[in-house]
N, C-alpha and C positions, 0 to 999 in steps of 0.2 A: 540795260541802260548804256547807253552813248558813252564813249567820256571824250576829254575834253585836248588830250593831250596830243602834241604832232603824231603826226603820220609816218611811218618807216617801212620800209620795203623789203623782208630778207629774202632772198632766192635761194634755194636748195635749203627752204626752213622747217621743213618737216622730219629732220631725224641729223644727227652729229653735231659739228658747230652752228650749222644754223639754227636746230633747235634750241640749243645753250644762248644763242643771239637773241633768239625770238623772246625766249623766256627771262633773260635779264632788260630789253627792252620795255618788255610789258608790265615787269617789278621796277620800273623807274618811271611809269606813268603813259609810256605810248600806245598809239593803239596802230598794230601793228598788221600787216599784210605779211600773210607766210605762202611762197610760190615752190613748185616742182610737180615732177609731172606724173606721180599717184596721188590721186586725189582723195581716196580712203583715207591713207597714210595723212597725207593733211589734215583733212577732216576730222581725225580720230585727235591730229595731238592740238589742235585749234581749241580743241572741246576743252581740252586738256588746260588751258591757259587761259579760259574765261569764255572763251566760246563768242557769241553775236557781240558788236560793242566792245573787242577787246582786241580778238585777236580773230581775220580774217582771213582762208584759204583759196586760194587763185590756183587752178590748173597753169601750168606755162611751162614752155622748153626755150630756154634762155637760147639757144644755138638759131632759133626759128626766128626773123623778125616779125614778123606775120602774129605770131603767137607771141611775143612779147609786148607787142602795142596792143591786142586785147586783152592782155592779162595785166597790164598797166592800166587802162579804162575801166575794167572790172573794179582794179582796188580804187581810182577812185572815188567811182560811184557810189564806192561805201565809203570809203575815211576821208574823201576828198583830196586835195592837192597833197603831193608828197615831198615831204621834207628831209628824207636819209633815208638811204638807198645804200642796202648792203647786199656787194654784189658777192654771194660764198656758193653760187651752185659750181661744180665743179667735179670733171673727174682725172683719176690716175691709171695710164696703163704704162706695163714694163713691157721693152724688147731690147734685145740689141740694133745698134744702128741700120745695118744694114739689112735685117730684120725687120724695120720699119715701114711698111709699105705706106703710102701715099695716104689710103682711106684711114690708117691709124692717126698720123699725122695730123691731116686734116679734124679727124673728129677732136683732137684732144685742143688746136686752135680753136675750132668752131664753140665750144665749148666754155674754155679755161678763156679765153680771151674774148673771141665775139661776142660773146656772152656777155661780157663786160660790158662791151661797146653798145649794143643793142639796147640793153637795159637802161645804160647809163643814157643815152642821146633820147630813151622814150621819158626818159624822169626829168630832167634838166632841163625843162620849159618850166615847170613846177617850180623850181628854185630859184630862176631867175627873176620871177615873174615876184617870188616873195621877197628878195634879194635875201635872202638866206639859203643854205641846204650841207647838208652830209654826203660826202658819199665816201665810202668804205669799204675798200677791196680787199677779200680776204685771199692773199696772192700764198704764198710759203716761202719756207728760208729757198726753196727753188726757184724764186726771182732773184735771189742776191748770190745764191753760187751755183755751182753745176754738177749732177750726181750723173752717175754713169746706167747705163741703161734706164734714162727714161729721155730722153732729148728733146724726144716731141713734147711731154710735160714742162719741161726746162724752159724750152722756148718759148710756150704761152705764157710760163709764169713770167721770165724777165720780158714779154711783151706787156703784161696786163702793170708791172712799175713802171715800164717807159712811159702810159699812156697816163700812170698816176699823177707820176711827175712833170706831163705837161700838163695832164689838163689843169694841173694843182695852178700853174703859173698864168693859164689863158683865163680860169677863174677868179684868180687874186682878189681883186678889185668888187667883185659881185655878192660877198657875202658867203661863197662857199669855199668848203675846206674839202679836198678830195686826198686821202690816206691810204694804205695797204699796211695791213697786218699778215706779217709771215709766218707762219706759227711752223714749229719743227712738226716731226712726226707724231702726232696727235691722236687719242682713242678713239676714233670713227670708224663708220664701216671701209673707210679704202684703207687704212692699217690692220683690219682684218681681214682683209683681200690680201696684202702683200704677207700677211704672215702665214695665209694656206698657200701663198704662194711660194714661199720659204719652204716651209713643210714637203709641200711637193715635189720640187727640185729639187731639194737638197737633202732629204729624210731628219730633216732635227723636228723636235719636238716645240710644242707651242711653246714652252717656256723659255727654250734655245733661240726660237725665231723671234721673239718680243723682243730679247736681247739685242738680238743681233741688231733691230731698229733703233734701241735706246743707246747703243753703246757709244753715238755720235754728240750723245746730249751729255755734259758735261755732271748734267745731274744724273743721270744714268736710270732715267725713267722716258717715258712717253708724257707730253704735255695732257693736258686736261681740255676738254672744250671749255668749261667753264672758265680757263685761264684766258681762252684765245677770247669771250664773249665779253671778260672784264676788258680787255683794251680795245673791243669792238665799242661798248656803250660810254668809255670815257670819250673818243675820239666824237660820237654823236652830240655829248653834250657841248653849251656855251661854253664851259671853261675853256675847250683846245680849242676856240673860233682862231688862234694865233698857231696852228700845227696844220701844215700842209704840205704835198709833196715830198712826205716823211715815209717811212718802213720802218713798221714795226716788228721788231723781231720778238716772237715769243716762240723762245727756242731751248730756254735753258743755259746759254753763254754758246750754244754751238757756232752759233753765228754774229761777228760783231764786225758793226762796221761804220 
């Protein structure tokens, strides 16, 4: 059975924060389009959250335009017009600077940021057209300061706030709110990536390397997706229609600003 409730868009919503998005959206009544680019992996956790009528999987490579405007047509052939759009696909890689070759670079833009843009410019007829909508960038404390060997990550993330905070200002007037939630280092798979990467390089032990990423959080743990999904579905709802061109930090106090 159908229901009845808006439409929300999450990219990279088949495993981490987006799946903690997907699945606190769809316990507040949305019916929900989950996109990335295995489509098993969707499929398996779509099922998982109600399945036809609830919660719908779209193949898409948010870096692709091409593939983003059919993976936008797709969801809404099923839930119809889209109302919040959260943009969380995204990846992390480490080097040193000069280390970083160009195709790094570029993929982690293509990515962390056009991805954004892509997504966001295919959604936002949808919005206008209701005079309402969401959109919801889930950026890291790596928009609001700068860690050392990841630069090319740095620089997507504080690109994907600068574009928050305009569009937050060019939309004012129209009914939507566009926000970024920062969340510190958080239990996903790219925190298990940098902790066999820790391991690797440096020989400590998993226990040693988890540390070593929490030891910047004031609470001296790693963040929860379900933490980063609570301040994704409040930003969704009518109460914050008056919060835009905001940054959320869910960090633990690492980050205040």
């Amino acid at each position: 059975m159908m229901r009845a409730g808006p439409h929300a868009v999450v990219t990279g919503g088949g495993r981490g924060i987006g799946a903690a998005v997907a699945t606190r959206l769809v316990a507040a009544g949305y019916r929900v389009t989950i996109t990335g680019r295995d489509a098993s992996l969707l499929a398996g956790f779509a099922a998982t959250l109600g399945g036809e009528g609830v919660c719908n999987p779209v193949t898409m490579d948010v870096s692709d335009r091409a593939s983003v405007d059919q993976g936008m047509d797709a969801a809404r052939a099923v839930f119809g017009p889209i109302a919040v759009l959260v943009n969380n696909a995204g990846q992390a890689m480490s080097a040193p600077f000069l280390k970083t070759d160009a195709a790094l670079f570029e993929r982690m833009i293509g990515v962390n940021l056009m991805g954004v843009f892509h997504c966001t410019q295919a959604a936002l007829p949808d919005m206008l057209t209701a005079k309402f909508g969401r959109v919801i960038n889930v950026a890291s404390t790596a928009a609001l300061v700068g860690y050392a060997y990841v630069s090319a990550y740095v620089a997507a993330k504080h690109g994907v706030l600068g574009l928050t905070r305009a569009l937050a200002l060019e939309l004012a007037t129209k009914g939507i709110t566009v926000n970024a939630v920062c969340p510190g280092y958080t239990e996903t798979d790219i925190v298990k990536d940098a902790v066999a990467n820790i391991i690797t390089k440096t020989g400590r032990t998993e226990i040693e390397a988890r540390a070593e990423l929490a030891k910047g959080n004031p609470m001296k743990r790693l963040v929860q997706p379900d933490e980063v999904a609570d301040a994704v579905t409040w930003l969704a709802g009518q109460g914050a229609g008056s919060i835009t061109g905001q940054a959320v930090a869910v960090c633990g106090g690492e980050v205040m600003h």
